[in-house]
N, C-alpha and C positions, 0 to 999 in steps of 0.2 A: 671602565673597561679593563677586563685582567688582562694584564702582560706578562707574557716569558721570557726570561732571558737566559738563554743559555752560554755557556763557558766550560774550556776545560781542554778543546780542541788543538791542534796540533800536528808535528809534523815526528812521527819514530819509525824505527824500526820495524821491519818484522820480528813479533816475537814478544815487543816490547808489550807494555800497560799505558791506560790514560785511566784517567776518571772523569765525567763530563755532571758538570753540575747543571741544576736548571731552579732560578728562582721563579716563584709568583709574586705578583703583587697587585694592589688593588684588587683584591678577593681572597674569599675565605677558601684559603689553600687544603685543608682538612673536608671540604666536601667534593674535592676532585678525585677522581680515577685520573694515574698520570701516566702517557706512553712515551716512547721513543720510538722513533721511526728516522729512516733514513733513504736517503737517493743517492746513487751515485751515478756519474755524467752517462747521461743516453739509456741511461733505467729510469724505469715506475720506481716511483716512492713506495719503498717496503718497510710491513712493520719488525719492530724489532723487540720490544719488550714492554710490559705494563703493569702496573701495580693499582691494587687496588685503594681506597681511599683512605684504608684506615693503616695497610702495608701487610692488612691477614693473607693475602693471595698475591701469587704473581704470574706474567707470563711469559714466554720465551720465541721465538723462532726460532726453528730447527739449524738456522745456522750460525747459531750464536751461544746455544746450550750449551751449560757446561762452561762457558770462558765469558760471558758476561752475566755481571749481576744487577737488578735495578732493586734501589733502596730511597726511603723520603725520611726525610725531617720535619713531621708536621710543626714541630717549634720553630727550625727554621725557613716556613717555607718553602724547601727544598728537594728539588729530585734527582737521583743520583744515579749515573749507569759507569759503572765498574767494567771497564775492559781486558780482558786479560788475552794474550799470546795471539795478537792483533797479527794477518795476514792481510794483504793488498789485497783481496778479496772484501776486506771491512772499510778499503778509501770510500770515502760519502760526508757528504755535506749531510749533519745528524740534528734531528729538530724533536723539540718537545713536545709533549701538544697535553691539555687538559680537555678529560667531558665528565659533563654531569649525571646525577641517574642510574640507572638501573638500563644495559644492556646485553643481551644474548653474549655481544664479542665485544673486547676492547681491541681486537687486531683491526677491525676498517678504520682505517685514516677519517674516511667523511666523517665518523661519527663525533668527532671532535669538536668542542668548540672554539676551541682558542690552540692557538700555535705560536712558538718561537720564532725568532728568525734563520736559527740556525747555526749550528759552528763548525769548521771545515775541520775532518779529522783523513789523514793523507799516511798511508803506511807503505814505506821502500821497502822494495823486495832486496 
């Protein structure tokens, strides 16, 4: 069974940076398309960014473009979302998730197969 562990979470500023890593294990990390999505308290879980499996394409939510970047380590199977000039608008519990295959979107959450547990990222105004 693959597992996600995510890290990197935290408590800053407005304005501030985090970087939020995401391991796999137990699977071949290099056949995954990997996303980030996140919820924050009393919202729908929205997507936030995706990379494809090999890191040739990526993609963004419009409210996130421009100030975050997601990158992977296929050596160490690893995924990476770079936050930059973080506003309380970006507090949410942030989850990884991997799918396999060949889909239309990587922005639906269902399509996923495996998920993180999650790491809480909390930004003071």
């Amino acid at each position: 069974q693959v597992q996600l562990v995510e890290s990197g979470g935290g408590l800053v500023q407005a304005g501030a940076s985090l970087r939020l890593s995401c391991a796999l294990s137990r699977g071949t990390f290099s056949s995954y398309h990997m996303g980030w999505f996140r919820q924050a308290p009393g919202k729908e879980r929205e997507f936030v960014a995706a990379i494809k499996y090999d890191g040739s394409s990526t993609d963004y939510a419009d409210s996130v473009k421009g100030r975050f970047g997601i990158s992977r380590d296929n050596a160490k199977n690893t995924v990476y979302l770079q936050m930059n000039s973080l506003n309380a608008e970006d507090t949410a519990v942030y989850y990884c998730a991997a799918i396999f295959g060949a889909h239309s979107t990587r922005r639906a959450g269902g399509l996923y197969d495996y998920w993180g547990q999650g790491t809480q990222v909390t930004v003071s105004s």
